[in-house]
N, CA, C and O atoms as a Maestro MAE file, in Angstrom:
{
 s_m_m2io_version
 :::
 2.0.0
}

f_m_ct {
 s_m_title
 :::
 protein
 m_atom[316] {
  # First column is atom index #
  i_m_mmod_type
  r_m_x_coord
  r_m_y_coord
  r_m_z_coord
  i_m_residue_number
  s_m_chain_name
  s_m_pdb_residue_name
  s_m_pdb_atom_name
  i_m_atomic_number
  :::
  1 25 74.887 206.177 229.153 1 A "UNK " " N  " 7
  2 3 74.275 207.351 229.751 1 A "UNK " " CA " 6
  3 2 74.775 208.594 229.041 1 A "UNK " " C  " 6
  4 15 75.622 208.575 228.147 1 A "UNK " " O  " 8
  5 25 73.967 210.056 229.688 2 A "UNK " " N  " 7
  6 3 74.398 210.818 228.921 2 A "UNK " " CA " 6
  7 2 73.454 211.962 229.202 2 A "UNK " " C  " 6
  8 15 72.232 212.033 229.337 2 A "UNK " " O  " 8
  9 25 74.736 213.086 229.255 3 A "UNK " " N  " 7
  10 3 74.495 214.449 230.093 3 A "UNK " " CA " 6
  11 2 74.173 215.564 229.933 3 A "UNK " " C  " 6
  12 15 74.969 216.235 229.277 3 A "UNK " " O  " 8
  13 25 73.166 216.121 230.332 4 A "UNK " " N  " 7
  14 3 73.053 217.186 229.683 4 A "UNK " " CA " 6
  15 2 73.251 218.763 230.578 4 A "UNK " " C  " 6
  16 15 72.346 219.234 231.266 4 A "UNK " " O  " 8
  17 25 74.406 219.325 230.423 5 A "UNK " " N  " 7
  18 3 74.930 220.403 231.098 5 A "UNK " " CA " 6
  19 2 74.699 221.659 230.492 5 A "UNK " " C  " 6
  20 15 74.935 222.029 229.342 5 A "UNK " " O  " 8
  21 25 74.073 222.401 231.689 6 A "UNK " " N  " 7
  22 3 73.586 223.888 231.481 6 A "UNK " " CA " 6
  23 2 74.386 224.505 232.571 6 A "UNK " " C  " 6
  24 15 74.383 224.063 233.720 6 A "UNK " " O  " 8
  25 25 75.116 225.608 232.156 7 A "UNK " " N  " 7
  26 3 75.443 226.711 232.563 7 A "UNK " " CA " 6
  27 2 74.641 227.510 232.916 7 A "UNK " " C  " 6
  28 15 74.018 227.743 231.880 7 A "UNK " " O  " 8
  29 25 73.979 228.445 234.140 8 A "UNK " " N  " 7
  30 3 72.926 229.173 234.137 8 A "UNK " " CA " 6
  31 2 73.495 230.668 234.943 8 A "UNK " " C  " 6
  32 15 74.542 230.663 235.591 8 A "UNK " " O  " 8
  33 25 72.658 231.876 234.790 9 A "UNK " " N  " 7
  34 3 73.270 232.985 235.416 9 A "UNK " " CA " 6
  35 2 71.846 233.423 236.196 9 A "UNK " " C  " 6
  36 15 70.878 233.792 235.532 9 A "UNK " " O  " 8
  37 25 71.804 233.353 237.635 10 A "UNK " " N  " 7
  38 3 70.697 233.784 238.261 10 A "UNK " " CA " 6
  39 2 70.587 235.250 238.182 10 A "UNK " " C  " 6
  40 15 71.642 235.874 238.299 10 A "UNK " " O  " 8
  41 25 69.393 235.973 237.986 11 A "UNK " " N  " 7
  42 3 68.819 237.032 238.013 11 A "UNK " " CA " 6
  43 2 68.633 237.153 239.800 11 A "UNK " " C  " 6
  44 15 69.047 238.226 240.238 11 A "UNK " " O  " 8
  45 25 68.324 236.625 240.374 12 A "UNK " " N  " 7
  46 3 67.431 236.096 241.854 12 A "UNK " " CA " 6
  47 2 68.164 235.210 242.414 12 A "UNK " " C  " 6
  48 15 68.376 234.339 241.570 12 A "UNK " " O  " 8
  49 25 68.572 235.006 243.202 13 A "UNK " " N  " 7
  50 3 68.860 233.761 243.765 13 A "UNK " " CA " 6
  51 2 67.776 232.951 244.437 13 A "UNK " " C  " 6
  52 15 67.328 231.835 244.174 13 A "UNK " " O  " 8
  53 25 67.453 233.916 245.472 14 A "UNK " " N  " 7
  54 3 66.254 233.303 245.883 14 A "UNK " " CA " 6
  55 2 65.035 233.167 245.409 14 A "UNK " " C  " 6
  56 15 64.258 232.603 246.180 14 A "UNK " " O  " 8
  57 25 64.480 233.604 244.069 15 A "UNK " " N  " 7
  58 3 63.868 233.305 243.665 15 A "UNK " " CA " 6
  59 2 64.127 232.431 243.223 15 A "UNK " " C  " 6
  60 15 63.143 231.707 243.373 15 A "UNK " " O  " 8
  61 25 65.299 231.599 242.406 16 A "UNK " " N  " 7
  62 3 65.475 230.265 242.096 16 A "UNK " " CA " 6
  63 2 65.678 229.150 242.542 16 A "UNK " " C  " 6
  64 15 65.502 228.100 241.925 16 A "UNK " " O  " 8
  65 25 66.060 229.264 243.631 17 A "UNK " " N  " 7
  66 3 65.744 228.147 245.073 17 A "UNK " " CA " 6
  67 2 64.654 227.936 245.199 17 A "UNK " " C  " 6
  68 15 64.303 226.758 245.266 17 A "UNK " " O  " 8
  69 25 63.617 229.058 245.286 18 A "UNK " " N  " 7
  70 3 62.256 228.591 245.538 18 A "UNK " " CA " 6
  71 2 61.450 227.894 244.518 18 A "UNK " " C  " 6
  72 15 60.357 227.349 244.665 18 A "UNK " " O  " 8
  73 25 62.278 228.020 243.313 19 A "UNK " " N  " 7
  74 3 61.408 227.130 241.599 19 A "UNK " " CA " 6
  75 2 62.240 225.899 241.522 19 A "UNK " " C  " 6
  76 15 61.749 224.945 240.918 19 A "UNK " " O  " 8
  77 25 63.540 225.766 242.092 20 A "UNK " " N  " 7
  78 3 64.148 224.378 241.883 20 A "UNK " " CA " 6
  79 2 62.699 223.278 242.458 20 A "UNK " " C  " 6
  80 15 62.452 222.341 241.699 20 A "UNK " " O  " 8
  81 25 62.127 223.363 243.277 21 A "UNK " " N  " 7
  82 3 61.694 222.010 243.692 21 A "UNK " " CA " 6
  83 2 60.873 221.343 242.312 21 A "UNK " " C  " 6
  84 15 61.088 220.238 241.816 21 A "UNK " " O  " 8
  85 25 59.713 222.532 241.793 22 A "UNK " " N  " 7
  86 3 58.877 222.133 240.695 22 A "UNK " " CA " 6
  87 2 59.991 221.952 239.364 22 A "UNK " " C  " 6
  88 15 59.622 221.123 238.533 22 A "UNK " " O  " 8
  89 25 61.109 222.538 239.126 23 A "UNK " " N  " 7
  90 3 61.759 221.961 237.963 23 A "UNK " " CA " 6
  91 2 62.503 220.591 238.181 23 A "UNK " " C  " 6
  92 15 63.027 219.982 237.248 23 A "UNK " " O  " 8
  93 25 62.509 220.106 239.632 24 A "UNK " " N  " 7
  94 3 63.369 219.222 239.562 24 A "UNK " " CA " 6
  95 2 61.899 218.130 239.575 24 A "UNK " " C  " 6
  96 15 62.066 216.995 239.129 24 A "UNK " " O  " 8
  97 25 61.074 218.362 239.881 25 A "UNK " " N  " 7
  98 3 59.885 217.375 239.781 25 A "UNK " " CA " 6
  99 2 59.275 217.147 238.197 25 A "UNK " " C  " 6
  100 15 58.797 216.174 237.613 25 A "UNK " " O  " 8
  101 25 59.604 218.851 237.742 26 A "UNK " " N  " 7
  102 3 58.908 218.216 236.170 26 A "UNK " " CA " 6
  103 2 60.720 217.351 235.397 26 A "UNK " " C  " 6
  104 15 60.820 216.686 234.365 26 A "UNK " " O  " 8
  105 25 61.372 217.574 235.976 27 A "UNK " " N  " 7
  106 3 62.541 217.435 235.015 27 A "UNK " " CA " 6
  107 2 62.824 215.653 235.529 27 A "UNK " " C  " 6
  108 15 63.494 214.886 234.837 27 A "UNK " " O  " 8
  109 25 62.379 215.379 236.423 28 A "UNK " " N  " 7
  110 3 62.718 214.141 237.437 28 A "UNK " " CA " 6
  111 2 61.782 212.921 236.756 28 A "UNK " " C  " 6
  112 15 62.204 211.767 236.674 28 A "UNK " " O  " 8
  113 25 60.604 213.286 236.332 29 A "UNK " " N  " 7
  114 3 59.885 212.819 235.666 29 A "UNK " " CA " 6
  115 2 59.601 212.107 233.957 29 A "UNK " " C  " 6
  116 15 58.871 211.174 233.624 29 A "UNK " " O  " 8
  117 25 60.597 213.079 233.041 30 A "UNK " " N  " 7
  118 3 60.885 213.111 232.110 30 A "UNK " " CA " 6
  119 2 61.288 211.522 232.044 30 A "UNK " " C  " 6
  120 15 61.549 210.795 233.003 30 A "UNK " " O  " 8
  121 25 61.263 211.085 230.246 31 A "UNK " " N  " 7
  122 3 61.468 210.054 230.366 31 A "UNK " " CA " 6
  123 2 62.936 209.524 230.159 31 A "UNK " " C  " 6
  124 15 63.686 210.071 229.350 31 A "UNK " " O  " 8
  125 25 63.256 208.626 230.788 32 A "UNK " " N  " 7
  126 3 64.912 208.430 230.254 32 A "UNK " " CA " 6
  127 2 65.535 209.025 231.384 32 A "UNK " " C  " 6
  128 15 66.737 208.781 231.494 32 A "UNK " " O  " 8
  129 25 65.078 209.657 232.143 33 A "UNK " " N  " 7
  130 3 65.688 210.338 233.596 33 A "UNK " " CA " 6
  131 2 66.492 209.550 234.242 33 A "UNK " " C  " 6
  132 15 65.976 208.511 234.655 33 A "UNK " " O  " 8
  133 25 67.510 209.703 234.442 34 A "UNK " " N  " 7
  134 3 68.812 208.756 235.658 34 A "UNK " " CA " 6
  135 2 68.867 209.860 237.027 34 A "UNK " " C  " 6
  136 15 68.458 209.402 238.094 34 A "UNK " " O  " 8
  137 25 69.284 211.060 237.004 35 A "UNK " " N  " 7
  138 3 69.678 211.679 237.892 35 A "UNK " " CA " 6
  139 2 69.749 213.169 237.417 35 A "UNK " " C  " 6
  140 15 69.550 213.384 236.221 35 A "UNK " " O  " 8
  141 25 69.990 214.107 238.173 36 A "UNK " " N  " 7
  142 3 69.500 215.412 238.210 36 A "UNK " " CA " 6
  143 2 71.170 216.294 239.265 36 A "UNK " " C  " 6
  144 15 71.477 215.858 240.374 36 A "UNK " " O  " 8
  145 25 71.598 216.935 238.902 37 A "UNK " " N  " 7
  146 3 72.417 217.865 240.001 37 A "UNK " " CA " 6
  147 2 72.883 219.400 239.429 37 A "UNK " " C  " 6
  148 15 73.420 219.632 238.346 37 A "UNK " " O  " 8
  149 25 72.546 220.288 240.394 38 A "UNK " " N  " 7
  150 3 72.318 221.696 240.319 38 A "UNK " " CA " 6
  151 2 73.251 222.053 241.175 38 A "UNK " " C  " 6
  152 15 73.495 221.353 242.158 38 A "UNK " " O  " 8
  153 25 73.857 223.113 240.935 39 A "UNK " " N  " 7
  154 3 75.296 223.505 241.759 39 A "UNK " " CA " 6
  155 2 74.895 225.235 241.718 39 A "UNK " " C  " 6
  156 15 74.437 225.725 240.686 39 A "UNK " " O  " 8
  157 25 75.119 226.033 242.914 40 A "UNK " " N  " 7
  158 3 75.392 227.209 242.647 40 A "UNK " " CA " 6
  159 2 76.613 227.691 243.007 40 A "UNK " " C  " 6
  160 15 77.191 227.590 244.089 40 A "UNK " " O  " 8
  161 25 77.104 228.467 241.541 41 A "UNK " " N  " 7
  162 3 78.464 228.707 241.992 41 A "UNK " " CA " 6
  163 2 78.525 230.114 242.942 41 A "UNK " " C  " 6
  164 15 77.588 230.758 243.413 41 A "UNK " " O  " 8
  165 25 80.142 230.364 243.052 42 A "UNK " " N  " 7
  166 3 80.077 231.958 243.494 42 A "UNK " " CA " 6
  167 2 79.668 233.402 242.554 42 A "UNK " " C  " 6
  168 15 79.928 233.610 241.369 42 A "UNK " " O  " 8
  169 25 79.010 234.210 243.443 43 A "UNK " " N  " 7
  170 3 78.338 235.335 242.663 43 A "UNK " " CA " 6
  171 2 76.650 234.695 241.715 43 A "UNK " " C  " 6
  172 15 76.000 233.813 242.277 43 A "UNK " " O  " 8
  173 25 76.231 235.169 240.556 44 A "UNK " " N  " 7
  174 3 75.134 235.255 239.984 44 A "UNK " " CA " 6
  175 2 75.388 233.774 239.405 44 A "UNK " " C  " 6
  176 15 74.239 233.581 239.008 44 A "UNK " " O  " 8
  177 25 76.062 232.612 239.080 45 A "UNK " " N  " 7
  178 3 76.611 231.878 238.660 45 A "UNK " " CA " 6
  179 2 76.206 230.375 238.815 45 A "UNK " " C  " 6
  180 15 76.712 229.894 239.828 45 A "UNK " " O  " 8
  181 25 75.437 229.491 238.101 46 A "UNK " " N  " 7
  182 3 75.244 227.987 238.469 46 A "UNK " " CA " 6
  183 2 75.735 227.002 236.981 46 A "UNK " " C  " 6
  184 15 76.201 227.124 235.848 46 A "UNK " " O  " 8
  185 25 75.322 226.172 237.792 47 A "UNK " " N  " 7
  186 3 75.219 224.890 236.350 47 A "UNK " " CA " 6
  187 2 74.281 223.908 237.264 47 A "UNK " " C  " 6
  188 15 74.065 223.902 238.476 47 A "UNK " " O  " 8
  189 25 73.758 222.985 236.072 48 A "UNK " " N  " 7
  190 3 73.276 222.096 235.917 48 A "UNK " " CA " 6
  191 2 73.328 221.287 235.435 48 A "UNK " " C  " 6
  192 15 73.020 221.519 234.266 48 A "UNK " " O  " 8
  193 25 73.751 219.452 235.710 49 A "UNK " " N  " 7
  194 3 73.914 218.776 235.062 49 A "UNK " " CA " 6
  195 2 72.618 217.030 235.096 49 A "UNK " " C  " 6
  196 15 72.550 216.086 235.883 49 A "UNK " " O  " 8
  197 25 71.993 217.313 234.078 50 A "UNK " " N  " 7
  198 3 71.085 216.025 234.163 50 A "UNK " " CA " 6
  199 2 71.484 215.050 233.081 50 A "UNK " " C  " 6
  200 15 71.908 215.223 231.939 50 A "UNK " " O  " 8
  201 25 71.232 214.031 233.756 51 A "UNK " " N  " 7
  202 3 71.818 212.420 233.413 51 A "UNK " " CA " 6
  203 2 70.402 211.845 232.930 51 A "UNK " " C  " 6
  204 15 69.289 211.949 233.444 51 A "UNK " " O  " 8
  205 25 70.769 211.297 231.932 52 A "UNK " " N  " 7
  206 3 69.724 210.449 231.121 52 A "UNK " " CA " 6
  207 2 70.265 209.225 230.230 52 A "UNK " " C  " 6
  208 15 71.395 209.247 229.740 52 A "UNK " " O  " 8
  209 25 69.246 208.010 230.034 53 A "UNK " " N  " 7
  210 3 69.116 206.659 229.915 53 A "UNK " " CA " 6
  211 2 69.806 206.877 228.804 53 A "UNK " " C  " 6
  212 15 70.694 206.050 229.011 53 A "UNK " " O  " 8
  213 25 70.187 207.538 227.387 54 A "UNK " " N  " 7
  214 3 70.286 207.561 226.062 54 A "UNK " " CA " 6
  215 2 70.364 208.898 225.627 54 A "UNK " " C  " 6
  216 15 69.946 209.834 226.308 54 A "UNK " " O  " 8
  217 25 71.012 209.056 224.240 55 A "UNK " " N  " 7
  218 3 70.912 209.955 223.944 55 A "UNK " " CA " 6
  219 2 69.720 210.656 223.516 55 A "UNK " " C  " 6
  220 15 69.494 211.831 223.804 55 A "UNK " " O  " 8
  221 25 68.823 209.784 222.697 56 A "UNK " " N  " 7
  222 3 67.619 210.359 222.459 56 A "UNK " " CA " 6
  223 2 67.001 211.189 223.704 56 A "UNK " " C  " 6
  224 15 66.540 212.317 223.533 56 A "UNK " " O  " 8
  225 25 67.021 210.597 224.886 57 A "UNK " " N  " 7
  226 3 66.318 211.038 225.520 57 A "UNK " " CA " 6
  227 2 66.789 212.117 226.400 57 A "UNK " " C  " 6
  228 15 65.963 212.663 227.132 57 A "UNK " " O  " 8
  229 25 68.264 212.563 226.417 58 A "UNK " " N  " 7
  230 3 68.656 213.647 226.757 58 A "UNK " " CA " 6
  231 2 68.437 214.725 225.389 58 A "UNK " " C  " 6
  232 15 68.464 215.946 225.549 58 A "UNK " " O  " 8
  233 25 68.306 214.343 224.582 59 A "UNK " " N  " 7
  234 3 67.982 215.176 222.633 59 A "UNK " " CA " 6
  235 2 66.608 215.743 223.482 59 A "UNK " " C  " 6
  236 15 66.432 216.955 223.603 59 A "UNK " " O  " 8
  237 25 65.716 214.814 224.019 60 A "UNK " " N  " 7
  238 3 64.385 215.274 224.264 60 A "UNK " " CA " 6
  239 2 64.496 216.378 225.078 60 A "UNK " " C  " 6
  240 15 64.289 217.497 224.609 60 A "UNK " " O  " 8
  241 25 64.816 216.208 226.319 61 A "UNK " " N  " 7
  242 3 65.011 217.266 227.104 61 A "UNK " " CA " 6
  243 2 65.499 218.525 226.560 61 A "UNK " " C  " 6
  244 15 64.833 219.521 226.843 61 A "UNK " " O  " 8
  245 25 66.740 218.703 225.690 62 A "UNK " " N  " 7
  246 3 67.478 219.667 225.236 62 A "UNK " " CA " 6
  247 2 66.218 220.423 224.351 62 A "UNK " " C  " 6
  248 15 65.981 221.627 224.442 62 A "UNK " " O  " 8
  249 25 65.480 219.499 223.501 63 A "UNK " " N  " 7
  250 3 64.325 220.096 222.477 63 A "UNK " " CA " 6
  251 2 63.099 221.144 223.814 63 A "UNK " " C  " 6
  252 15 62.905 222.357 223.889 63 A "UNK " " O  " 8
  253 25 62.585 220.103 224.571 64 A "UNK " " N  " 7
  254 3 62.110 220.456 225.369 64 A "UNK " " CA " 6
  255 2 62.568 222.222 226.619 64 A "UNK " " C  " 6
  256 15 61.813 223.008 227.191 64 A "UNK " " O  " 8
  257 25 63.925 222.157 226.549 65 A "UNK " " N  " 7
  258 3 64.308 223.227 227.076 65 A "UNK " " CA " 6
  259 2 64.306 224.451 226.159 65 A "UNK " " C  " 6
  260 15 64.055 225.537 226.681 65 A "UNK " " O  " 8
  261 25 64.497 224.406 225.169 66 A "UNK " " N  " 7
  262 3 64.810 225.448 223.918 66 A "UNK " " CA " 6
  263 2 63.183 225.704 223.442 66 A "UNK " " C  " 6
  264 15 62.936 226.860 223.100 66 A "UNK " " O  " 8
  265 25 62.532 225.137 223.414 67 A "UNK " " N  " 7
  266 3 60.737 225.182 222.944 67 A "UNK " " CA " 6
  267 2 59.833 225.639 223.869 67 A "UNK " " C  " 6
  268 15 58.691 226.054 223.670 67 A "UNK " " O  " 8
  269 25 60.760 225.468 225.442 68 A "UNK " " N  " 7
  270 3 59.809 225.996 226.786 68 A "UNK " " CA " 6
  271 2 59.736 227.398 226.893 68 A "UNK " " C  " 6
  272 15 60.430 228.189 226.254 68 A "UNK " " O  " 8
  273 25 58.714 227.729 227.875 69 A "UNK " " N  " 7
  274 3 58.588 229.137 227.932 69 A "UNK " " CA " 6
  275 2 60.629 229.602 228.892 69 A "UNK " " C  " 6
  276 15 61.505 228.806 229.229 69 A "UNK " " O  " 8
  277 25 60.607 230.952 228.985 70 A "UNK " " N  " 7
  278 3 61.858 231.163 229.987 70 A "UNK " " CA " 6
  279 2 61.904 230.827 231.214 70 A "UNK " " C  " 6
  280 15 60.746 230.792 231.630 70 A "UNK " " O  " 8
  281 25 62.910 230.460 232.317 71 A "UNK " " N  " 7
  282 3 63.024 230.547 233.514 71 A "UNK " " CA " 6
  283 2 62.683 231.748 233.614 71 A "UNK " " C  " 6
  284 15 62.643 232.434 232.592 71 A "UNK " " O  " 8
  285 25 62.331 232.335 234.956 72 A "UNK " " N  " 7
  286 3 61.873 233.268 235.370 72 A "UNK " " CA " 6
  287 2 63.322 234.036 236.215 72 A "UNK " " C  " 6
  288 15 63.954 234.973 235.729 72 A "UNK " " O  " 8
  289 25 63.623 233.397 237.521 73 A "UNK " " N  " 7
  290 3 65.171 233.692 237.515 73 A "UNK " " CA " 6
  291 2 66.219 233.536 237.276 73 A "UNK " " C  " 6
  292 15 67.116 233.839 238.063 73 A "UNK " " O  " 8
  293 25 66.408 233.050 236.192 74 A "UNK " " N  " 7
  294 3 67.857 232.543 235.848 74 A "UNK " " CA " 6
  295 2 67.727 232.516 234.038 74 A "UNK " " C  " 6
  296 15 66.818 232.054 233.348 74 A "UNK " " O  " 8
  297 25 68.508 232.932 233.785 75 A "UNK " " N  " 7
  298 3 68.968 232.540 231.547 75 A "UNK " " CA " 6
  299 2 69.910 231.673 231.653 75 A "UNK " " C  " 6
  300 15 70.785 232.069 232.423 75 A "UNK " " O  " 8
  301 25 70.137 230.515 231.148 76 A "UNK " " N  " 7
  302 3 70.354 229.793 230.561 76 A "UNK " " CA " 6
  303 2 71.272 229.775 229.752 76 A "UNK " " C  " 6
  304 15 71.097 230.612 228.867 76 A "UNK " " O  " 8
  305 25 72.356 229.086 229.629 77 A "UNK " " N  " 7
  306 3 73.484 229.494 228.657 77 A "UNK " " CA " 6
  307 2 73.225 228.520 227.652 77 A "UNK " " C  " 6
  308 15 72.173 227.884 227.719 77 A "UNK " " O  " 8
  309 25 74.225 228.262 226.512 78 A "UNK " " N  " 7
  310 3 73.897 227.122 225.421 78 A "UNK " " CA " 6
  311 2 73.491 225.759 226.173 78 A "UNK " " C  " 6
  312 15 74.074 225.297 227.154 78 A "UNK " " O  " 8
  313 25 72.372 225.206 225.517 79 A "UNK " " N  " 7
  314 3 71.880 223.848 226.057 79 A "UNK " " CA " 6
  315 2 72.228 223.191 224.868 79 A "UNK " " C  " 6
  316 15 72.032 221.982 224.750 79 A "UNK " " O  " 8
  :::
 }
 m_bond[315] {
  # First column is bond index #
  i_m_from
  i_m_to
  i_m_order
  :::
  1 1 2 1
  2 2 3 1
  3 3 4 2
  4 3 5 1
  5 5 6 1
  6 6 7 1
  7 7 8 2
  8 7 9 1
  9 9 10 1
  10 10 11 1
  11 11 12 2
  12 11 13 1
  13 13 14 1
  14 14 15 1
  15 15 16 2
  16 15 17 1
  17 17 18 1
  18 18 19 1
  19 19 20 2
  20 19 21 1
  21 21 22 1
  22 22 23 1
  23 23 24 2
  24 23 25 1
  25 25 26 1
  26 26 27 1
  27 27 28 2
  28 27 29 1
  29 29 30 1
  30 30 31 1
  31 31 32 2
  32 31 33 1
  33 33 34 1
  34 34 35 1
  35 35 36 2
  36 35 37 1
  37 37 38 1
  38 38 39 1
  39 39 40 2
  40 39 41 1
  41 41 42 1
  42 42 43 1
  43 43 44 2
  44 43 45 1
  45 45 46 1
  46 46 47 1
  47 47 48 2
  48 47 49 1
  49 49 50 1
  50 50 51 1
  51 51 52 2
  52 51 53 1
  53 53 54 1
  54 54 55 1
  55 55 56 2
  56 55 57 1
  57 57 58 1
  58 58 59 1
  59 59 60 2
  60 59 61 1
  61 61 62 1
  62 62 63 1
  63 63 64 2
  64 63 65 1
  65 65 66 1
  66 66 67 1
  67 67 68 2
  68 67 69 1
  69 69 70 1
  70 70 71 1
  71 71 72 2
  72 71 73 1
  73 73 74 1
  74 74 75 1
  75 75 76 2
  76 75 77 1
  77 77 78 1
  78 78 79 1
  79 79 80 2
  80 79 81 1
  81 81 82 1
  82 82 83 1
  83 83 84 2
  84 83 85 1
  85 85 86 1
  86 86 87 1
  87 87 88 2
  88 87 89 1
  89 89 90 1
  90 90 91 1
  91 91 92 2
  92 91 93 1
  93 93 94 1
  94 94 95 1
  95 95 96 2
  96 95 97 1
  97 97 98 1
  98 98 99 1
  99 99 100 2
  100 99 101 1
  101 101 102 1
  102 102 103 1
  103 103 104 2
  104 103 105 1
  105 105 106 1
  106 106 107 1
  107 107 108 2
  108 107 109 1
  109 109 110 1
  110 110 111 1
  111 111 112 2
  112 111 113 1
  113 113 114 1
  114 114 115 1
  115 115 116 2
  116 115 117 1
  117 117 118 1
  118 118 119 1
  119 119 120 2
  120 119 121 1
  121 121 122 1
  122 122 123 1
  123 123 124 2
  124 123 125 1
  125 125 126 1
  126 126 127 1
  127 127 128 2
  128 127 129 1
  129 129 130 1
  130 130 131 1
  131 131 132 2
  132 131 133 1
  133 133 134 1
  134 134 135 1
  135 135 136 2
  136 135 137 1
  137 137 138 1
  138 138 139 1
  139 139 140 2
  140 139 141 1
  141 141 142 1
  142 142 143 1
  143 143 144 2
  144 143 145 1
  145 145 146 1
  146 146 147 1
  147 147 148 2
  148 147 149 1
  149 149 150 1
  150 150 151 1
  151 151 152 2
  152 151 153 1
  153 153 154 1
  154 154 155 1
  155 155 156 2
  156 155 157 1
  157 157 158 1
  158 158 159 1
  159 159 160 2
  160 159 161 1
  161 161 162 1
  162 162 163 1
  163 163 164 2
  164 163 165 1
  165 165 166 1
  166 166 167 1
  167 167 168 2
  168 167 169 1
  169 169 170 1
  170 170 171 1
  171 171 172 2
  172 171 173 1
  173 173 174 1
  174 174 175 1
  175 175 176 2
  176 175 177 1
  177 177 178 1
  178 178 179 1
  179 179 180 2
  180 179 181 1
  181 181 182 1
  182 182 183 1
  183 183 184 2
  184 183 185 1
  185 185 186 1
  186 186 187 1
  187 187 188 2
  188 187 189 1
  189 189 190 1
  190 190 191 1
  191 191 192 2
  192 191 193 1
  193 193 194 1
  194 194 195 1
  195 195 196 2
  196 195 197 1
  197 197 198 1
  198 198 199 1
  199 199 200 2
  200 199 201 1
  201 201 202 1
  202 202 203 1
  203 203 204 2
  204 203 205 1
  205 205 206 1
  206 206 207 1
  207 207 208 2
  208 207 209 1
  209 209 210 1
  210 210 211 1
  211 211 212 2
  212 211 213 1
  213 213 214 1
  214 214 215 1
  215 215 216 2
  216 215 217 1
  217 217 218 1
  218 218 219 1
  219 219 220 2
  220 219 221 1
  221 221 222 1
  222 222 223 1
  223 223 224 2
  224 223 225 1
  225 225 226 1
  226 226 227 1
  227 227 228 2
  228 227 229 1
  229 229 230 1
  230 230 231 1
  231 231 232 2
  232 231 233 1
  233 233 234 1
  234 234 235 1
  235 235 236 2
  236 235 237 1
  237 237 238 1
  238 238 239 1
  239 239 240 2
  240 239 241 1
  241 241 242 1
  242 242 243 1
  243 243 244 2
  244 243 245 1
  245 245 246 1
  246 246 247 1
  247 247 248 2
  248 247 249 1
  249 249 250 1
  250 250 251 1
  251 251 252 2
  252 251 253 1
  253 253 254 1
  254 254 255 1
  255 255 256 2
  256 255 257 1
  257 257 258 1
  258 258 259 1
  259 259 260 2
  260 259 261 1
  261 261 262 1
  262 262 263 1
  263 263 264 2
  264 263 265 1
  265 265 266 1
  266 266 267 1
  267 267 268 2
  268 267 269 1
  269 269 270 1
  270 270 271 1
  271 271 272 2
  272 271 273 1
  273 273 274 1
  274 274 275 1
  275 275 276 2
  276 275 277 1
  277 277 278 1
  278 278 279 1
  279 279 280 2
  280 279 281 1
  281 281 282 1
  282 282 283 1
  283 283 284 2
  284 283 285 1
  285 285 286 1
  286 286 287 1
  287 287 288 2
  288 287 289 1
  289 289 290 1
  290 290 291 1
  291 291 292 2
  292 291 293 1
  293 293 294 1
  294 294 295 1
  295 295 296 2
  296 295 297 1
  297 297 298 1
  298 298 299 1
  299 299 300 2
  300 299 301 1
  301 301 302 1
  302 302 303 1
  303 303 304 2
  304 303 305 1
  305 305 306 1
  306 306 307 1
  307 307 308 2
  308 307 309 1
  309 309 310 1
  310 310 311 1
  311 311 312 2
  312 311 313 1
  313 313 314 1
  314 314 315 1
  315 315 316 2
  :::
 }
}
């Protein structure tokens, strides 16, 4: 297996609560998917860590995150 961890800094909070459901549905879907977990820390502050079958297929996701349009509330630290 094999992980792929994002650091993220919310703009919104609540605006990003309300987009977790559709990212965790398009991200849940992906292929090679094991598991999914989103943490918000204290202040503007999260991470994200998704679990996948292989490396290729966490490579995919990472390509896939860097080629997508932006989150809307939250940037993204190095993926």
């Amino acid at each position: 297996m094999h992980a792929v961890v994002i650091p993220a800094q919310f703009n919104d909070k609540s605006a990003a609560r309300s987009e977790l459901d559709g990212l965790v549905s398009r991200i849940s879907n992906m292929p090679g998917f094991i598991a999914g977990y989103w943490v918000a820390m204290p202040g503007d502050r999260g991470t994200a860590m998704i679990v996948f079958d292989s490396e290729d297929a966490a490579q995919r996701y990472v390509v896939s995150v860097r080629s997508g349009p932006p989150f809307y509330s939250m940037n993204l630290g190095n993926v």
